[in-house]
PyMOL Python script that loads the backbone (N, CA, C, O; Angstrom):
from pymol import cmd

cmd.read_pdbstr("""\
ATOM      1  N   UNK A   1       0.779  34.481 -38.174  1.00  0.00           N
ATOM      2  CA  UNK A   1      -0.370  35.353 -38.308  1.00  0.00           C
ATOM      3  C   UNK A   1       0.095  36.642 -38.974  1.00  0.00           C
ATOM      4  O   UNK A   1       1.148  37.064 -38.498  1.00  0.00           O
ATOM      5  N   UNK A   2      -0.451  37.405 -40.002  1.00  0.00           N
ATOM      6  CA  UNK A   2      -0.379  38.940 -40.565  1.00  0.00           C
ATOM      7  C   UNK A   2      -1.184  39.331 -40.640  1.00  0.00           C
ATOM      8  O   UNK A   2      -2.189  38.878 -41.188  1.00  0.00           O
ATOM      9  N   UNK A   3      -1.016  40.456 -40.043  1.00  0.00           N
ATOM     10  CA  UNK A   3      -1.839  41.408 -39.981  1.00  0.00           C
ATOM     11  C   UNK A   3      -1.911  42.478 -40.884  1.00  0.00           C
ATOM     12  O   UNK A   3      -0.764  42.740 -41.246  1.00  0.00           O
ATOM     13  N   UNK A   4      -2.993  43.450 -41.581  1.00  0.00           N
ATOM     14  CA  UNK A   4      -2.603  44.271 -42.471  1.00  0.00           C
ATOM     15  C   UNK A   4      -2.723  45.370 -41.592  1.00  0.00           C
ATOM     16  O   UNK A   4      -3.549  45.496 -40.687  1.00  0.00           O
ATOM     17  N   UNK A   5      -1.486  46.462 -42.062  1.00  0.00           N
ATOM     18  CA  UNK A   5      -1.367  47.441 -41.376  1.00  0.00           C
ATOM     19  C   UNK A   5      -1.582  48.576 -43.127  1.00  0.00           C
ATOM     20  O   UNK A   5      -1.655  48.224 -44.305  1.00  0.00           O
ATOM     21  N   UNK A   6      -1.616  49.932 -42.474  1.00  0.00           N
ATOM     22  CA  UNK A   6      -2.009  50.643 -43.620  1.00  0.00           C
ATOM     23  C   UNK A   6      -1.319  50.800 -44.593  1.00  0.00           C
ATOM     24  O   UNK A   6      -1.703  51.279 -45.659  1.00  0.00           O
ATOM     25  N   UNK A   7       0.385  50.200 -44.195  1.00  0.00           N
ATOM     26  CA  UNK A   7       1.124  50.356 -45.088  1.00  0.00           C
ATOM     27  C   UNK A   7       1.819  49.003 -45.378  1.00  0.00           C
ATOM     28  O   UNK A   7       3.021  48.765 -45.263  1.00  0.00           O
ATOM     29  N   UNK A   8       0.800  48.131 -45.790  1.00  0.00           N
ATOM     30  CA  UNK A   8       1.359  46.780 -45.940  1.00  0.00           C
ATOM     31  C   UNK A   8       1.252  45.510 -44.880  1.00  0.00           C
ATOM     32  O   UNK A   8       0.647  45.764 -43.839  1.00  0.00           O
ATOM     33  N   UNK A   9       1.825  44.047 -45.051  1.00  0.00           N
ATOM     34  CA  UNK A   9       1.737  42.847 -44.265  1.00  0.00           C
ATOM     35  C   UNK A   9       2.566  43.386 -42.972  1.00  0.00           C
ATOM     36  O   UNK A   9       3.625  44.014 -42.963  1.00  0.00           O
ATOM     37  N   UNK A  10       2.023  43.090 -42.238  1.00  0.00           N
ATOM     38  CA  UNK A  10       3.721  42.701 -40.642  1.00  0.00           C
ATOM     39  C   UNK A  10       3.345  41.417 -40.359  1.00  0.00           C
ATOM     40  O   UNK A  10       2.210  41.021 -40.625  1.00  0.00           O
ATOM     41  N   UNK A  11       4.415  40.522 -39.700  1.00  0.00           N
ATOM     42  CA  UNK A  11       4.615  39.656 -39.346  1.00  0.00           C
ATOM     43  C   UNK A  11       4.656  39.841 -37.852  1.00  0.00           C
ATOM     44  O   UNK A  11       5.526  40.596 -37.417  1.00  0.00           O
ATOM     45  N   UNK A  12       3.525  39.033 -36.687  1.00  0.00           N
ATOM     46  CA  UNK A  12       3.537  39.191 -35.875  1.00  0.00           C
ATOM     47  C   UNK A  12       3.920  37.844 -35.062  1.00  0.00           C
ATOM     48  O   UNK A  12       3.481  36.785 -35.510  1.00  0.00           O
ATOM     49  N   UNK A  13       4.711  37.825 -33.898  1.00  0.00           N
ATOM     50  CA  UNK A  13       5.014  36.761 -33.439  1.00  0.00           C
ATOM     51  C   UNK A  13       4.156  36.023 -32.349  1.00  0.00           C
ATOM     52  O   UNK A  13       3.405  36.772 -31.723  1.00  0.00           O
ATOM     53  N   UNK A  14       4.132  34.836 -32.042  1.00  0.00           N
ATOM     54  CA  UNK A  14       3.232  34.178 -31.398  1.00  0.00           C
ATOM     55  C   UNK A  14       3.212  34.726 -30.246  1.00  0.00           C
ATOM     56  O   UNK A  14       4.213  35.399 -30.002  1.00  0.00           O
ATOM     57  N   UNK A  15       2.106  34.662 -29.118  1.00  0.00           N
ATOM     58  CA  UNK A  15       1.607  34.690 -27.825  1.00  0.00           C
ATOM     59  C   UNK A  15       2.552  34.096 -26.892  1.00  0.00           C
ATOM     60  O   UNK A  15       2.666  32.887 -27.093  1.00  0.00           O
ATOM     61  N   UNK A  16       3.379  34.606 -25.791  1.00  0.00           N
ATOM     62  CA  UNK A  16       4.374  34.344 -24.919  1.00  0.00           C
ATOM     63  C   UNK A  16       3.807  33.272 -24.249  1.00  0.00           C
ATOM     64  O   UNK A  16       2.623  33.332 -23.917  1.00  0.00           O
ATOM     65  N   UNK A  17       4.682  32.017 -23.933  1.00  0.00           N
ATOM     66  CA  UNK A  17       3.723  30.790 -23.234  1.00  0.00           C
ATOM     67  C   UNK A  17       4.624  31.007 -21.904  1.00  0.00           C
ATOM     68  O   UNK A  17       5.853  30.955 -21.855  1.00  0.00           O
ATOM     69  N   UNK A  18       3.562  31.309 -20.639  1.00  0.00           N
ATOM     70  CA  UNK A  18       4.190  30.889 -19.657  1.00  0.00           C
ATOM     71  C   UNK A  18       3.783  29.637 -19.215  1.00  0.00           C
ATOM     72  O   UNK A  18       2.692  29.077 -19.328  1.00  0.00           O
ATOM     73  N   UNK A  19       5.144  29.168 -18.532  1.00  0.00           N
ATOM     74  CA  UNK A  19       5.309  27.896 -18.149  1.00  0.00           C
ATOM     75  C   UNK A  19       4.231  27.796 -16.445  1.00  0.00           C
ATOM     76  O   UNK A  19       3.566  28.555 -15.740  1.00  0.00           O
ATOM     77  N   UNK A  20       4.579  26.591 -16.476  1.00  0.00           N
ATOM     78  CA  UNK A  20       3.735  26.735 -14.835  1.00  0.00           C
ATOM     79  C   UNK A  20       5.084  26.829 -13.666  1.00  0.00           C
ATOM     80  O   UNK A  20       6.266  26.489 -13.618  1.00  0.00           O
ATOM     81  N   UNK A  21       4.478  27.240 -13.144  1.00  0.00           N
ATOM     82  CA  UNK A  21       5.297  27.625 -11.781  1.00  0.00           C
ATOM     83  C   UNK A  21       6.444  26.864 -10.586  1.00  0.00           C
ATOM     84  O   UNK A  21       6.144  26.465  -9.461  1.00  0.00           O
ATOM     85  N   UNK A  22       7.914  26.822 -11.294  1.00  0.00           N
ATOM     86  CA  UNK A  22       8.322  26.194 -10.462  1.00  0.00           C
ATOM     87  C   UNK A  22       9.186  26.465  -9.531  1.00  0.00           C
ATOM     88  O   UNK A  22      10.275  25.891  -9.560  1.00  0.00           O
ATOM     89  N   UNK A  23       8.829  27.556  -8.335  1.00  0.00           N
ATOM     90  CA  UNK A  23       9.512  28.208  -7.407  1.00  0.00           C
ATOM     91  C   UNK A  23       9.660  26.908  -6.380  1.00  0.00           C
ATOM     92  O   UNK A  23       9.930  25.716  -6.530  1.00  0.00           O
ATOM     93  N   UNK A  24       9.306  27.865  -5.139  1.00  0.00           N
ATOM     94  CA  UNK A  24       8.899  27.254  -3.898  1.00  0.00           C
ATOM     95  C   UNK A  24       7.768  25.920  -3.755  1.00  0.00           C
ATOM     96  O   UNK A  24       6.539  25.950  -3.799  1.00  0.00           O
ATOM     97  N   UNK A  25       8.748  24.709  -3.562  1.00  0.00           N
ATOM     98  CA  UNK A  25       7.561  23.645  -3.159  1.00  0.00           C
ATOM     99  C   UNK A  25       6.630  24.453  -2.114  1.00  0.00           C
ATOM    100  O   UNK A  25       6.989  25.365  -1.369  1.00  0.00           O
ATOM    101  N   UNK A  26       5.311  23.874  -2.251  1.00  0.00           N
ATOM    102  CA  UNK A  26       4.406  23.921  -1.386  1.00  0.00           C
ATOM    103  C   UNK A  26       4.748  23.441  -0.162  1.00  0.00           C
ATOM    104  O   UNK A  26       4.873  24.133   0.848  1.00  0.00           O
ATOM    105  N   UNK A  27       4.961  21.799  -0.268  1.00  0.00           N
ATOM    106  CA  UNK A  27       4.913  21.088   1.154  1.00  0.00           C
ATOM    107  C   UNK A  27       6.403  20.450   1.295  1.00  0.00           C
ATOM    108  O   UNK A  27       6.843  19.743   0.388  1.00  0.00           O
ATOM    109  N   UNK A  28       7.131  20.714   2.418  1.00  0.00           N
ATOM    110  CA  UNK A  28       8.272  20.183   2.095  1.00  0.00           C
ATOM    111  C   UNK A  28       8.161  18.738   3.198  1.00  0.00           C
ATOM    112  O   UNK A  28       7.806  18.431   4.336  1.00  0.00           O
ATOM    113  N   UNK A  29       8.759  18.139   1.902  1.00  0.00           N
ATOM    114  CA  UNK A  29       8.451  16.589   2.696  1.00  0.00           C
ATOM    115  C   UNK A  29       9.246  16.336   4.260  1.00  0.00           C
ATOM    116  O   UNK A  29      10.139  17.166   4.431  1.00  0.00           O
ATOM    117  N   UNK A  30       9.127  15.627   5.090  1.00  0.00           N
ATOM    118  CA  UNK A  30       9.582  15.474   5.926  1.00  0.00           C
ATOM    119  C   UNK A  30      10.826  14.635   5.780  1.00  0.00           C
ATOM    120  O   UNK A  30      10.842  14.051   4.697  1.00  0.00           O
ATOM    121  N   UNK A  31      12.073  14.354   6.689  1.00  0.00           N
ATOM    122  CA  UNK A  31      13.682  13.714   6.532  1.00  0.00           C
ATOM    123  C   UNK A  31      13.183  12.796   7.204  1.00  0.00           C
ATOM    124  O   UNK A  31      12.604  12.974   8.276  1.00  0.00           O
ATOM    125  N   UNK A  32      13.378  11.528   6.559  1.00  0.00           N
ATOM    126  CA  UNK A  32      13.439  10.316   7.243  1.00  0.00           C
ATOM    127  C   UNK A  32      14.741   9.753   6.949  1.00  0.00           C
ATOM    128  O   UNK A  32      15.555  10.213   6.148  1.00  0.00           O
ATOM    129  N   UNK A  33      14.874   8.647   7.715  1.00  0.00           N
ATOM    130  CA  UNK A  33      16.175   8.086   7.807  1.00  0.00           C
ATOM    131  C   UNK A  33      16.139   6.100   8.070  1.00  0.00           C
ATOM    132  O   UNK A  33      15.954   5.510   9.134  1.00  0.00           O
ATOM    133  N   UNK A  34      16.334   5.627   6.981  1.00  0.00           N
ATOM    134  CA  UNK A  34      15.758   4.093   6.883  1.00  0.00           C
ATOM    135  C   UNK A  34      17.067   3.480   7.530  1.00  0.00           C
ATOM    136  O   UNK A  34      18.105   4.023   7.150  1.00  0.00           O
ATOM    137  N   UNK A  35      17.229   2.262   8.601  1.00  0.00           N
ATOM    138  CA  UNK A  35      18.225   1.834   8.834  1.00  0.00           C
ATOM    139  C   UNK A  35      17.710   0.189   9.137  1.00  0.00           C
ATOM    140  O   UNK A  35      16.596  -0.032   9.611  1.00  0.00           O
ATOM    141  N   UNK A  36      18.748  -0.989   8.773  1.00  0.00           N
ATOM    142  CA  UNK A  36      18.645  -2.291   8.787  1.00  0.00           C
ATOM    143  C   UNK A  36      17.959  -2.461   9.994  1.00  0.00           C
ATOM    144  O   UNK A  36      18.221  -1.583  10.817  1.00  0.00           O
ATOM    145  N   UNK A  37      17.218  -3.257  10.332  1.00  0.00           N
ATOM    146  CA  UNK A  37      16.143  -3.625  12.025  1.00  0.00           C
ATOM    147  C   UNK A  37      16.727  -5.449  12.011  1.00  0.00           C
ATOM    148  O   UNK A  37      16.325  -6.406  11.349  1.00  0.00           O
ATOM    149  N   UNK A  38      17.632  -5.351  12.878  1.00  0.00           N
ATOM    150  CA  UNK A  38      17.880  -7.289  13.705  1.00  0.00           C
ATOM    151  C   UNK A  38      16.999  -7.317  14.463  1.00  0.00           C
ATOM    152  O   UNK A  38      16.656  -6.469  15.286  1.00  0.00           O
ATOM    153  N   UNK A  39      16.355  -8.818  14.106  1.00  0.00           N
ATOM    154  CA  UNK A  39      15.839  -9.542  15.181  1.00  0.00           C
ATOM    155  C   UNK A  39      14.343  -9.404  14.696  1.00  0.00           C
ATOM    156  O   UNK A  39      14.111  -8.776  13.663  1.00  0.00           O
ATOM    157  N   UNK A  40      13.420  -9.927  15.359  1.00  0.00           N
ATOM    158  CA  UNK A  40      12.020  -9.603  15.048  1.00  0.00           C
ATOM    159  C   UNK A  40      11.384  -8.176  15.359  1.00  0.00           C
ATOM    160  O   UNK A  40      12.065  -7.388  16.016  1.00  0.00           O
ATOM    161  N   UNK A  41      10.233  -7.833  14.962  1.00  0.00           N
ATOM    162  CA  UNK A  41       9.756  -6.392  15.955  1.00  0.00           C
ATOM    163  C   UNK A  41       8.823  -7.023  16.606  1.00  0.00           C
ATOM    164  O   UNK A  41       8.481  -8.111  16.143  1.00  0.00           O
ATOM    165  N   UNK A  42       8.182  -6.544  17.798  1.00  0.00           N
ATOM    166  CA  UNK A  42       7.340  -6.646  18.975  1.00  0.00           C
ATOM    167  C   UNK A  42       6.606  -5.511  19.007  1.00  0.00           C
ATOM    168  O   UNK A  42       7.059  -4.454  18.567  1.00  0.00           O
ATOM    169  N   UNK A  43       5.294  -5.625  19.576  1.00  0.00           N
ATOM    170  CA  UNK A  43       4.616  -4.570  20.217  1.00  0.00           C
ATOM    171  C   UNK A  43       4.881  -3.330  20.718  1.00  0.00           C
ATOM    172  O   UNK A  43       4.268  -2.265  20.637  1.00  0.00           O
ATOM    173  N   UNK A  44       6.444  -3.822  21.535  1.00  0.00           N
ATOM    174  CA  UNK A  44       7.418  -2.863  22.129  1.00  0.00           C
ATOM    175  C   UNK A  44       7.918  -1.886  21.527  1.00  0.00           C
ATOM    176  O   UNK A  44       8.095  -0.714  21.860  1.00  0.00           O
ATOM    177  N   UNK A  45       8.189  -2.604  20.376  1.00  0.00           N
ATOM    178  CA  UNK A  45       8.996  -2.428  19.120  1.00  0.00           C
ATOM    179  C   UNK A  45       8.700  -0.606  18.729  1.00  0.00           C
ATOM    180  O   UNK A  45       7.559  -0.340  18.350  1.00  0.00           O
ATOM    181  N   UNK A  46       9.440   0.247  18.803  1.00  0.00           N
ATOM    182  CA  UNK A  46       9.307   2.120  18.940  1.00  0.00           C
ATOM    183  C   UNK A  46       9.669   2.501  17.227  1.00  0.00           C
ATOM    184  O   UNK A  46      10.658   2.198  16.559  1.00  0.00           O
ATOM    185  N   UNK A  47       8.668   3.134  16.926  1.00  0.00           N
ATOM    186  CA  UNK A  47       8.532   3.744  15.481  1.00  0.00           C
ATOM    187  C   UNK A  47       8.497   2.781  14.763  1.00  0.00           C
ATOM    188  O   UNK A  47       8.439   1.690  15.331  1.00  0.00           O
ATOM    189  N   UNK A  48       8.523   2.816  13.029  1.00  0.00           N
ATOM    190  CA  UNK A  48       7.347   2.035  12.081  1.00  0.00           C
ATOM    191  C   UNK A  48       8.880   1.182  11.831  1.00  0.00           C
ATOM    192  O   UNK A  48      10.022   1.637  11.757  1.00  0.00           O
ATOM    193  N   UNK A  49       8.419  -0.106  11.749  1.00  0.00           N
ATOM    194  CA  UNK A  49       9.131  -1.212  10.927  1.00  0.00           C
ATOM    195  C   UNK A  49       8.453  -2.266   9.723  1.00  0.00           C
ATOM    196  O   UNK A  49       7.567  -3.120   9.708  1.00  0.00           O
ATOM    197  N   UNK A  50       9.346  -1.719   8.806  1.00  0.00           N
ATOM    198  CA  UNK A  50       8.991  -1.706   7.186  1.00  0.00           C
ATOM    199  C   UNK A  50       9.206  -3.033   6.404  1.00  0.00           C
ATOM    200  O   UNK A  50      10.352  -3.290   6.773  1.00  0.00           O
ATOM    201  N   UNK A  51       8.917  -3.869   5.711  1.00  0.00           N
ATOM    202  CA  UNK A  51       9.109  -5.427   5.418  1.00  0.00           C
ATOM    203  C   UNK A  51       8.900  -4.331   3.522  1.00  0.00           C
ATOM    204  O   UNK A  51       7.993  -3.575   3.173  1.00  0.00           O
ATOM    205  N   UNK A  52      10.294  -4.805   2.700  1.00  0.00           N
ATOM    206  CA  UNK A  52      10.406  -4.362   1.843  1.00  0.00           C
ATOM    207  C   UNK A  52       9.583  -5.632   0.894  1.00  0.00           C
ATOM    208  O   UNK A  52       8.579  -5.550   0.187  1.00  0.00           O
ATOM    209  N   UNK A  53      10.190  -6.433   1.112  1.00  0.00           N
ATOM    210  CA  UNK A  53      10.047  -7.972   0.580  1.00  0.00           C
ATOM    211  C   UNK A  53       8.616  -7.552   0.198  1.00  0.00           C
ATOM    212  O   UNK A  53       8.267  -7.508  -0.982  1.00  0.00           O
ATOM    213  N   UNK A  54       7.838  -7.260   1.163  1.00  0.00           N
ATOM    214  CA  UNK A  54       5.820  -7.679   0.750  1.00  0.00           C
ATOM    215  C   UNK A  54       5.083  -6.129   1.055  1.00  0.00           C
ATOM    216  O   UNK A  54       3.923  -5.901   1.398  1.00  0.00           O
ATOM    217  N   UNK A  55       6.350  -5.051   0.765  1.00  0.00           N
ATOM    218  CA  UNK A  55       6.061  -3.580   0.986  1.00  0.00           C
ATOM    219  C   UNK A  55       4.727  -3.238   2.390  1.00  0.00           C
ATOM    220  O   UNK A  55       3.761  -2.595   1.980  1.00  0.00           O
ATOM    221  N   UNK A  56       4.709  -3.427   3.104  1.00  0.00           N
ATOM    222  CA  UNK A  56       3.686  -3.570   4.142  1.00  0.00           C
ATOM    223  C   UNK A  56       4.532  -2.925   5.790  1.00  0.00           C
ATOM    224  O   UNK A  56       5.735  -3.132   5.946  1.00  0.00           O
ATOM    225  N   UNK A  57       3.984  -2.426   6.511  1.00  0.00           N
ATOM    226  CA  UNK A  57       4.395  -2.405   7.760  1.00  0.00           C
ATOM    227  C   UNK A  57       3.744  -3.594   8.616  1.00  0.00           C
ATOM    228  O   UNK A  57       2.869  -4.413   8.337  1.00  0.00           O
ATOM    229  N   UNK A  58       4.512  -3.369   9.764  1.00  0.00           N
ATOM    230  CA  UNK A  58       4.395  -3.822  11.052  1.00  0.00           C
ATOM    231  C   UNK A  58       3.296  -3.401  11.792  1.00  0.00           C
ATOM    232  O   UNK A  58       3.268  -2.176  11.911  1.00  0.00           O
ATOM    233  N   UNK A  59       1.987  -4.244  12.561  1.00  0.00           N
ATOM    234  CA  UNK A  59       1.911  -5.523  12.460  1.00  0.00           C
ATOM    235  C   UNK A  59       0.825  -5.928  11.563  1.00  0.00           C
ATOM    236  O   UNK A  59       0.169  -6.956  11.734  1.00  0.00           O
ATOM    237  N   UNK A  60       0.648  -5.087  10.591  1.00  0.00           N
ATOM    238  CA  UNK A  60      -0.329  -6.039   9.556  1.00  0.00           C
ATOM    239  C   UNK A  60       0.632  -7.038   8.913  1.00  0.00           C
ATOM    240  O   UNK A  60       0.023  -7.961   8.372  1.00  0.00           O
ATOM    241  N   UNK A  61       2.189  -7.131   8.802  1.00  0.00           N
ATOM    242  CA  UNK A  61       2.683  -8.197   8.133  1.00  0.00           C
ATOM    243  C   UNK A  61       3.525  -8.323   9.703  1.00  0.00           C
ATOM    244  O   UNK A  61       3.921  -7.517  10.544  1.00  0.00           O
ATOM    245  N   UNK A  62       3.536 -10.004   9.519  1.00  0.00           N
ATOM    246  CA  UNK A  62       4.228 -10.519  11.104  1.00  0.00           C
ATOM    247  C   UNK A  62       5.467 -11.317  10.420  1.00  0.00           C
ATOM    248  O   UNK A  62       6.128 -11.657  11.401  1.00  0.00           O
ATOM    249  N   UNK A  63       6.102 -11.774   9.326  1.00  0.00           N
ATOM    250  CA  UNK A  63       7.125 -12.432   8.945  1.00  0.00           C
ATOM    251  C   UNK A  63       7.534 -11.438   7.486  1.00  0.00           C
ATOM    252  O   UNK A  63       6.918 -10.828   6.612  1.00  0.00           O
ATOM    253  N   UNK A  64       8.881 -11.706   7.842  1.00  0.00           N
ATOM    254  CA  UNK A  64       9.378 -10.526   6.250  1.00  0.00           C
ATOM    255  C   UNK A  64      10.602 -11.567   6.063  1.00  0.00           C
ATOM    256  O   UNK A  64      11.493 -11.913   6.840  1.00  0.00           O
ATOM    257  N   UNK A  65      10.271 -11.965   4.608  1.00  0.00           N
ATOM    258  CA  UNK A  65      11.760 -12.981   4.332  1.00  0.00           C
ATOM    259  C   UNK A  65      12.596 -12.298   3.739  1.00  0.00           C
ATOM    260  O   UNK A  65      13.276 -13.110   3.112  1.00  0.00           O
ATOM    261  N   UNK A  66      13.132 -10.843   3.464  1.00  0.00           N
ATOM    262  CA  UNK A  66      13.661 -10.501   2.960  1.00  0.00           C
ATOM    263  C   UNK A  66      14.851  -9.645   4.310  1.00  0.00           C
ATOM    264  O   UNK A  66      16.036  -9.461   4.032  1.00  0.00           O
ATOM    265  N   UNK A  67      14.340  -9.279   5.511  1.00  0.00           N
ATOM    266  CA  UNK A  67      14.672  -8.474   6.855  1.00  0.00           C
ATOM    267  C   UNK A  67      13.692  -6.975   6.799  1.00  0.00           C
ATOM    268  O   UNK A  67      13.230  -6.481   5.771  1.00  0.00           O
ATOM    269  N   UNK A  68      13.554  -6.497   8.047  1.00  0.00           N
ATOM    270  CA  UNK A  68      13.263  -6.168   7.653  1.00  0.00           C
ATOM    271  C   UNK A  68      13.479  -4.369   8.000  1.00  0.00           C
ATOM    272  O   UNK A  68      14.293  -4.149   8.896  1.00  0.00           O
ATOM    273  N   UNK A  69      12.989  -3.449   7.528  1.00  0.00           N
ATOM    274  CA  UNK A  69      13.614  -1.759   8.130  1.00  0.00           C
ATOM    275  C   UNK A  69      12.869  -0.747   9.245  1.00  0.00           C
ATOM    276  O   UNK A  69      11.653  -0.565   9.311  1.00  0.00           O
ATOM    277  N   UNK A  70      13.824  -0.171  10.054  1.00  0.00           N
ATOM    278  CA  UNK A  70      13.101   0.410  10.428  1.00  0.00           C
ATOM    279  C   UNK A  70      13.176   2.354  10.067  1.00  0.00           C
ATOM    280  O   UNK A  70      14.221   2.963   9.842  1.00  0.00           O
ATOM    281  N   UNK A  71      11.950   2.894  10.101  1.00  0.00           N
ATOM    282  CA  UNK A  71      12.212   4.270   9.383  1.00  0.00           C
ATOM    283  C   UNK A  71      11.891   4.944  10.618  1.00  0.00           C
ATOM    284  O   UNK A  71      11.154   4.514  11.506  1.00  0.00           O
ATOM    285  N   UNK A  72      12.662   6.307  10.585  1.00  0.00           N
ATOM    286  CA  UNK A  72      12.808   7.228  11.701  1.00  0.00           C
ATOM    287  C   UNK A  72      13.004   8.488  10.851  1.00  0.00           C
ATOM    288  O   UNK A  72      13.935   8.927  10.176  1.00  0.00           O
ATOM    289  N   UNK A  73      11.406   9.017  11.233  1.00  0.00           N
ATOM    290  CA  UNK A  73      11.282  10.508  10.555  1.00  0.00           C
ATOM    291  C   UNK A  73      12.388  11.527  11.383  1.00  0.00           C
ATOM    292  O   UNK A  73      13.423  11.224  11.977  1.00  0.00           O
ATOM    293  N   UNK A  74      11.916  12.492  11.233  1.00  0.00           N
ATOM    294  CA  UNK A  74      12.717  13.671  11.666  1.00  0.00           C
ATOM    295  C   UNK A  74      12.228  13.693  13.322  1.00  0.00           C
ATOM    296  O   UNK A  74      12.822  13.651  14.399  1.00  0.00           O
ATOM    297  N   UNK A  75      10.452  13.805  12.777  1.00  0.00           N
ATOM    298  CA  UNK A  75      10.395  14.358  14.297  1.00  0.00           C
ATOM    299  C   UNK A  75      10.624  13.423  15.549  1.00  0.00           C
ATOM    300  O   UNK A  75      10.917  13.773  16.692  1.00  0.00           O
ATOM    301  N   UNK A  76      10.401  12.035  15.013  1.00  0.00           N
ATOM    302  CA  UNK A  76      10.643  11.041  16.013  1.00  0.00           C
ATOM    303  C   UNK A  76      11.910  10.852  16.968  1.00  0.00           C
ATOM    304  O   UNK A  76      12.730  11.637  16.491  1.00  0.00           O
ATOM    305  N   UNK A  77      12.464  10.263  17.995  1.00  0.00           N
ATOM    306  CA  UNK A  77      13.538  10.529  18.747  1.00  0.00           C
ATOM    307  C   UNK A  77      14.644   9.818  18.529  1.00  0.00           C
ATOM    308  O   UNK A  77      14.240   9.564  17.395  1.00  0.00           O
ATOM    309  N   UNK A  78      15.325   9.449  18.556  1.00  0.00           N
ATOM    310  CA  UNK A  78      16.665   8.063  18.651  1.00  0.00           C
ATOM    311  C   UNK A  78      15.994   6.834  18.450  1.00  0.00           C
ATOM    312  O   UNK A  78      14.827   7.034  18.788  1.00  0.00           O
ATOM    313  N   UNK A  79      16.134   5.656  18.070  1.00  0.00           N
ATOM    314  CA  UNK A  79      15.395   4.702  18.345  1.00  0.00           C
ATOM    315  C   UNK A  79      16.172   3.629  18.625  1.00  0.00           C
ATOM    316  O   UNK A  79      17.037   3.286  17.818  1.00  0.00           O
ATOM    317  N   UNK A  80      16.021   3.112  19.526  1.00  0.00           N
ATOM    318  CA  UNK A  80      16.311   1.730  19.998  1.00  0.00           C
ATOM    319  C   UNK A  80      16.272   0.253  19.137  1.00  0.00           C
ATOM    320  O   UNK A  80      15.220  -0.168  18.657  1.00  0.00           O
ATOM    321  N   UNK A  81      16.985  -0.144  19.068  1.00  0.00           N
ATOM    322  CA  UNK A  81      16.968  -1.486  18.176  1.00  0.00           C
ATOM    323  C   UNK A  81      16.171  -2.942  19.283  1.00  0.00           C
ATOM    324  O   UNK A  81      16.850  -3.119  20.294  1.00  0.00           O
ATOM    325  N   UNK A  82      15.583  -3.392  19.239  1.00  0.00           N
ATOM    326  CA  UNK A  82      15.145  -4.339  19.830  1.00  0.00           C
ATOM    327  C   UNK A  82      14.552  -5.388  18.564  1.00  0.00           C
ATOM    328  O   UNK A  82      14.033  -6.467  18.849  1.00  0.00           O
TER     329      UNK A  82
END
""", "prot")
cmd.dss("prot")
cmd.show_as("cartoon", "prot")
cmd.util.cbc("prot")
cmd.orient("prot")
């Protein structure tokens, strides 16, 4: 872009682009912790167990041919293997 000034062309440089904002996440995700699950899960069965094989939890899927995981967020306690 030039502009005329009274004493001739100037050369003016483009409009500063700010970027968008990448400080502080908003939401910080929660720590989970995925570990191998033996044996079947049950009713009993304490916090979510994960069937990678057909991506689905426990008990809308009841057989996982692949084994299957169990995940333990942060806030949840120790978990028991059964």
């Amino acid at each position: 872009m030039f502009w005329a000034w009274p004493y001739g062309y100037a050369y003016l440089p483009p409009p500063y682009y700010y970027g968008p904002d990448y400080g502080v996440p908003k939401e910080v995700m929660p720590a989970i912790y995925v570990e191998k699950f033996d044996g079947e899960p049950t009713p009993q069965t304490t916090g979510e167990v994960f069937c990678p094989g057909k991506y689905a939890y426990y008990p809308d899927v009841r057989e996982c041919p692949g084994g299957w995981q169990r995940i333990i967020r942060e806030s949840d306690g120790p978990a028991d293997s059964g």
